[in-house]
C-alpha positions as CSV (number, residue, x, y, z in Angstrom):
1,X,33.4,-60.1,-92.2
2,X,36.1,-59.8,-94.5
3,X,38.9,-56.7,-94.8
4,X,41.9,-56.0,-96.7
5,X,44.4,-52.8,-96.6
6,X,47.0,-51.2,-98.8
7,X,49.5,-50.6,-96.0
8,X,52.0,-53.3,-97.6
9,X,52.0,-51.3,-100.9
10,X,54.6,-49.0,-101.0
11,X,53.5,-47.1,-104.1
12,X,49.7,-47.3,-105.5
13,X,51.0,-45.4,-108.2
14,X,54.5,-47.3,-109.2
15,X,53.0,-49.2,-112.4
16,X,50.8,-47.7,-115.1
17,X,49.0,-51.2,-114.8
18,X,48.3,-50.3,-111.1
19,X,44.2,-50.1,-112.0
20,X,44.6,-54.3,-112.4
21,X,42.8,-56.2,-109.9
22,X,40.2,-57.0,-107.7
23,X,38.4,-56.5,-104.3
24,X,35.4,-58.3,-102.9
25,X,34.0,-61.6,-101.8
26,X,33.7,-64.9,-104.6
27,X,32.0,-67.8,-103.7
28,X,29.5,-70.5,-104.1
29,X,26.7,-72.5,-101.9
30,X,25.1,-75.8,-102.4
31,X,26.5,-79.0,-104.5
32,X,29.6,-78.4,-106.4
33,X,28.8,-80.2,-110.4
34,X,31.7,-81.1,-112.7
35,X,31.6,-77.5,-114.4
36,X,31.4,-75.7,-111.1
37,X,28.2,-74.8,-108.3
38,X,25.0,-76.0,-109.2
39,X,23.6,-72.8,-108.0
40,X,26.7,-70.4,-109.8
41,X,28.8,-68.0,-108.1
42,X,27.6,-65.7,-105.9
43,X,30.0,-62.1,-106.0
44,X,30.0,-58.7,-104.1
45,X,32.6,-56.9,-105.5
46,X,33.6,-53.3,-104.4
47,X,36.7,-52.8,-107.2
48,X,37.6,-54.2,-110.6
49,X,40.1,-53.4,-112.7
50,X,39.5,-49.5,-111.2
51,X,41.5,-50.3,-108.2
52,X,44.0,-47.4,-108.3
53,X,40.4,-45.1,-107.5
54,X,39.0,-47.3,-105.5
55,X,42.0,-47.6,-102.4
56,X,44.3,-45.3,-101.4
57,X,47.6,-46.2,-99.2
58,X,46.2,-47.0,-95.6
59,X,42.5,-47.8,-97.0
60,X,40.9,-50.7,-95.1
61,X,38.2,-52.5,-97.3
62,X,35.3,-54.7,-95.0
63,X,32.8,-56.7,-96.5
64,X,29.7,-57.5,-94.2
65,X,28.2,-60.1,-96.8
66,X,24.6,-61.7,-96.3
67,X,23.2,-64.0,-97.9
68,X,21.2,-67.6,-98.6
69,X,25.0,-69.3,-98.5
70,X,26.0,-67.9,-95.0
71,X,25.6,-69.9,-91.6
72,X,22.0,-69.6,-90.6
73,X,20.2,-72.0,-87.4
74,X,16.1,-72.7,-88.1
75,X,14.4,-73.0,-84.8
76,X,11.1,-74.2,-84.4
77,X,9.2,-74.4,-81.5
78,X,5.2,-75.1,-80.5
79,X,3.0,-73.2,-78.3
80,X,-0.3,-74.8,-76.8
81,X,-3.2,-71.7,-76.6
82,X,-5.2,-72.5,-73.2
83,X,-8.4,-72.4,-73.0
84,X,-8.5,-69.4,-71.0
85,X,-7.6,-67.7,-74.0
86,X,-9.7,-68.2,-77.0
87,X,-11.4,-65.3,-78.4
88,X,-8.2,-63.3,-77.5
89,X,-5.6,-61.7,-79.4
90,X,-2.2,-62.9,-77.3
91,X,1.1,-61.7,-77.6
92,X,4.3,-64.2,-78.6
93,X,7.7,-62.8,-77.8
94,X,10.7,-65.0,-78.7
95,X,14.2,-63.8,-77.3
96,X,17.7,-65.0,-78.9
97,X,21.4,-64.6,-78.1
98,X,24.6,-66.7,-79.3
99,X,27.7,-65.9,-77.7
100,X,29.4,-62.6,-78.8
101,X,26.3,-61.6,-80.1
102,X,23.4,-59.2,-79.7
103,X,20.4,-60.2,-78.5
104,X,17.3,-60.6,-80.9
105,X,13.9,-60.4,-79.9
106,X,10.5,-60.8,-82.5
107,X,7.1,-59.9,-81.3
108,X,4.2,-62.0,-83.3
109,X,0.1,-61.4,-82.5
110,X,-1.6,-64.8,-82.6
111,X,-5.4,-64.6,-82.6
112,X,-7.4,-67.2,-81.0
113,X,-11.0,-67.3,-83.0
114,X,-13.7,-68.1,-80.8
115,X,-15.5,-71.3,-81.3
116,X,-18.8,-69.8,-81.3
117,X,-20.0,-68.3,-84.7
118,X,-23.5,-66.0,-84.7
119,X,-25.6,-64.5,-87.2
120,X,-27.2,-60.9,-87.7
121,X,-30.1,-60.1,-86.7
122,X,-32.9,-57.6,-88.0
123,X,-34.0,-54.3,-86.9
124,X,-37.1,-54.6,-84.6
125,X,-40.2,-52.2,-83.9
126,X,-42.3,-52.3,-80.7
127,X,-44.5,-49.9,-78.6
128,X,-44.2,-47.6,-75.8
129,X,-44.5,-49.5,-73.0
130,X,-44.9,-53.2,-73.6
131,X,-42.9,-56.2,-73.8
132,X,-41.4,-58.3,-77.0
133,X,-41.0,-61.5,-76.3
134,X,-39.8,-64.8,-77.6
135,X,-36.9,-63.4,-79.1
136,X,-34.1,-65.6,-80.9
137,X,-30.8,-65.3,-82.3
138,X,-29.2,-68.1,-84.6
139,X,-25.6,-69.6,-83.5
140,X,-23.3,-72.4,-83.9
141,X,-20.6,-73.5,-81.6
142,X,-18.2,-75.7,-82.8
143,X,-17.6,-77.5,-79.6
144,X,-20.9,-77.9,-78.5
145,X,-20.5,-76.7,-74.9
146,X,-23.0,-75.2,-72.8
147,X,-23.6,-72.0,-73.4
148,X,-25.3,-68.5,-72.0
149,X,-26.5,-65.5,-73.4
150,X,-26.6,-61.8,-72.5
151,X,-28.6,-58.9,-74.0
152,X,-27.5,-55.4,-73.4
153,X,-28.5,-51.7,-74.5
154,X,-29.8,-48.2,-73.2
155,X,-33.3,-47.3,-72.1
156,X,-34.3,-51.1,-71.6
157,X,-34.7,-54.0,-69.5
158,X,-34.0,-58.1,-70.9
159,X,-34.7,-61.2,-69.3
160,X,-32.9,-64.0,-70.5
161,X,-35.0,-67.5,-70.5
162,X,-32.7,-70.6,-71.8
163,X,-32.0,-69.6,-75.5
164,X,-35.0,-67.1,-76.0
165,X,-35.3,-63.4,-74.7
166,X,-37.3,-60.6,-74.5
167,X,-36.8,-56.6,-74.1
168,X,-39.1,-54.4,-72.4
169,X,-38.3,-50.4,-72.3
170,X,-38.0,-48.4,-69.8
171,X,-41.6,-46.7,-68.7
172,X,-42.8,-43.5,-70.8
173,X,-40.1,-43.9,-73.2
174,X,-39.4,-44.3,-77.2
175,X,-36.6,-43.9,-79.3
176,X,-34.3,-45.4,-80.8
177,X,-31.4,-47.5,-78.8
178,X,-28.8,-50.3,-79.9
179,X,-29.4,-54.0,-78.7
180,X,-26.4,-56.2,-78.3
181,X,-26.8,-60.0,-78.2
182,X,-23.7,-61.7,-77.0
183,X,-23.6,-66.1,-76.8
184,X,-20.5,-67.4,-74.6
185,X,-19.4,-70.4,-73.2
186,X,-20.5,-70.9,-70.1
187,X,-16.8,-72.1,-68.2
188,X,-14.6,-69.9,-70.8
189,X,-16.5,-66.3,-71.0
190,X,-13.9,-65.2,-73.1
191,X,-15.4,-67.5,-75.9
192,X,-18.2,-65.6,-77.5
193,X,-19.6,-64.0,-80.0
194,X,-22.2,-60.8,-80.4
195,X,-23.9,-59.2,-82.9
196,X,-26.3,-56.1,-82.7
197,X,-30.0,-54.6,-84.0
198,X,-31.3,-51.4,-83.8
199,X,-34.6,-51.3,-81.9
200,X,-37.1,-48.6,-82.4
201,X,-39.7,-48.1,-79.6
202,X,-43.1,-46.1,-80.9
203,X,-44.7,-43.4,-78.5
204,X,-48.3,-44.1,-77.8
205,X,-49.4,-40.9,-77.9
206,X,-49.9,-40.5,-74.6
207,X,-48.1,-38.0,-72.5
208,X,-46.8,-38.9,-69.3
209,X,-48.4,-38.1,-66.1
210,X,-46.3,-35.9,-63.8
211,X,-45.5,-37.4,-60.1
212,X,-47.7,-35.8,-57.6
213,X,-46.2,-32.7,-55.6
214,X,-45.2,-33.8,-52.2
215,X,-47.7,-31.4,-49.6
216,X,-45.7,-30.0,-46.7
217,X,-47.5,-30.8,-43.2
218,X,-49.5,-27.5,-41.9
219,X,-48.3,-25.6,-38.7
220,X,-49.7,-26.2,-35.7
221,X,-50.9,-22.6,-34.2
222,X,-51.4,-24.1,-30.6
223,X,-48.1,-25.8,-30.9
224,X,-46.7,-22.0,-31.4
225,X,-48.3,-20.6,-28.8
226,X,-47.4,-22.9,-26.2
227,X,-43.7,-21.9,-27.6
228,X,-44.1,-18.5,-27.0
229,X,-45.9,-18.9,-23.7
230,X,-43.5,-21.5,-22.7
231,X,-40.4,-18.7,-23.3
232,X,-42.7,-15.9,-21.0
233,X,-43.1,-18.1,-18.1
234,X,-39.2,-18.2,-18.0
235,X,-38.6,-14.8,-18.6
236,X,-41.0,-14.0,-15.3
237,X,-38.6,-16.7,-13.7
238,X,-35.5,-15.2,-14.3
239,X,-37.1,-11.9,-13.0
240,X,-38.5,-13.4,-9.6
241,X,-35.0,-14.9,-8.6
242,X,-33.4,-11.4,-8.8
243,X,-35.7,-9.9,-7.0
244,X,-35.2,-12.4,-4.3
245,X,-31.3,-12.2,-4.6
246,X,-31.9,-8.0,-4.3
């Protein structure tokens, strides 16, 4: 940063060639030829030849000037992405400070794409309750690890057999519910890929049959009896014992 005051000048306006002159920064960067910079001058002026309007007695001028020419430090640096992870989106944050400075700090997103790639699948049709089987979905994984596979979705039940599947709905019912496939790596879950079908399951026509009302058990009459018998005979108790204390 650059500044410049007026407070030596006695009188601005003394002279009537008191507009002559100059303020700002002149200067060059790069390799110097025999007819000057190979890249030119570079100028950022704030008053020529208008000085007289541009200052005023006690007027301090700054200049702040940036540019491809001023002191500038390139820092490069590596970062190793563990395996933990890919198929994530992590966050890089990088702090600097020189001395008598601020500090600086720059956030960057670096996605990890998952190694495993997977195709789209076709909308499937079945019937009320039964079972598609031998199900299949096409993948590649670039690293050629072992991998699993999960199926997922409302109103349905999958069992998973080595690289082949099959869905069976839930009892009485058809619709229409969303089927996600998902492949991953078997020692880094976080590698994977999914894709998903719509699955449409056809009523049969046939209405489902009720569950059967639960009977309560029937009173016993002689068990009531014996109650109220049982509550007489110590009634008749009670009533001998005063008599006796009488």
């Amino acid at each position: 940063m650059t500044c410049s005051n007026n407070n030596n000048r006695e009188d601005i306006n003394a002279t009537k060639n008191d507009h002559f002159g100059s303020i700002g920064l002149h200067g060059y960067w790069g390799e110097r030829g025999a007819f000057g910079p190979s890249f030119g001058y570079l100028n950022d002026g704030f008053a020529y030849n208008d000085v007289d309007e541009k200052v005023s007695e006690g007027m301090v001028v700054c200049a702040d000037y940036r540019g491809p020419e001023q002191t500038a430090v390139t820092l490069k640096f590596s970062a190793r992405v563990s395996a933990n992870s890919i198929g994530t989106d992590n966050m890089l944050s990088v702090e600097t400070q020189y001395a008598d400075s601020e500090l600086v700090s720059v956030s960057q997103t670096i996605s990890t794409p998952s190694n495993i790639t997977i195709a789209d699948m076709a909308d499937m049709m079945m019937e009320e309750n039964t079972t598609l089987e031998g199900l299949t979905v096409m993948y590649n994984d670039v690293k050629g690890t072992a991998n699993g596979m999960m199926v997922s979705g409302e109103n349905i039940t999958a069992e998973v057999t080595g690289e082949t599947f099959s869905i069976t709905p839930d009892a009485d019912w058809y619709g229409t519910t969303e089927v996600t496939v998902t492949v991953h790596d078997m020692a880094y879950p976080s590698d994977s890929a999914s894709t998903s079908f719509m699955l449409t399951v056809n009523s049969d026509g046939v209405d489902s049959t009720p569950p059967a009302e639960e009977v309560a058990p029937a009173k016993s009459d002689s068990g009531g009896s014996m109650g109220i018998f049982s509550l007489i005979l110590l009634g008749l108790l009670g009533a001998s014992r005063r008599r006796k204390l009488h």
